[in-house]
C-alpha positions, 0 to 999 in steps of 0.5 A, a space after each residue: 500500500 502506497 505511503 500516500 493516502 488516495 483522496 478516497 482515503 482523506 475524504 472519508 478521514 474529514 467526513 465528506 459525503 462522496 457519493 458516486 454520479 448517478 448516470 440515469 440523473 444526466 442528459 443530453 442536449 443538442 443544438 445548446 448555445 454556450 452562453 458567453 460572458 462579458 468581456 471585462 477589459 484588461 488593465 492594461 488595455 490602454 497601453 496595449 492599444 498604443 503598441 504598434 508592431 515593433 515596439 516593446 512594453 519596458 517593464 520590471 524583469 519579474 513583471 515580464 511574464 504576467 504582462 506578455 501572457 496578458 497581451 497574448 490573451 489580448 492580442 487574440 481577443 482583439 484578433 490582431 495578427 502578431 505574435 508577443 516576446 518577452 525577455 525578463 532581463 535586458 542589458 538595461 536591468 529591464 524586462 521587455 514584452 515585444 508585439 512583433 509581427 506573425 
C-alpha cells in the first residue's frame, strides 16, 4: 500500500459525503448555445492599444511574464495578427514584452 493516502482515503478521514454520479440523473442536449460572458477589459488595455508592431512594453524583469501572457490573451481577443516576446532581463536591468509581427 502506497505511503500516500488516495483522496478516497482523506475524504472519508474529514467526513465528506462522496457519493458516486448517478448516470440515469444526466442528459443530453443538442443544438445548446454556450452562453458567453462579458468581456471585462484588461488593465492594461490602454497601453496595449498604443503598441504598434515593433515596439516593446519596458517593464520590471519579474513583471515580464504576467504582462506578455496578458497581451497574448489580448492580442487574440482583439484578433490582431502578431505574435508577443518577452525577455525578463535586458542589458538595461529591464524586462521587455515585444508585439512583433506573425
Amino acid at each position: 500500500m502506497s505511503a500516500v493516502p488516495s483522496v478516497f482515503h482523506l475524504a472519508q478521514a474529514k467526513k465528506f459525503n462522496v457519493q458516486e454520479i448517478d448516470p440515469s440523473l444526466l442528459r443530453i442536449e443538442h443544438d445548446c448555445q454556450v452562453p458567453r460572458f462579458r468581456k471585462t477589459p484588461s488593465k492594461y488595455a490602454p497601453i496595449f492599444e498604443k503598441l504598434k508592431v515593433g515596439s516593446a512594453i519596458v517593464c520590471e524583469p519579474k513583471e515580464a511574464a504576467r504582462i506578455a501572457s496578458r497581451l497574448r490573451e489580448w492580442v487574440e481577443t482583439e484578433g490582431i495578427n502578431a505574435r508577443v516576446r518577452q525577455v525578463s532581463l535586458c542589458k538595461d536591468g529591464m524586462g521587455r514584452v515585444w508585439l512583433l509581427e506573425k
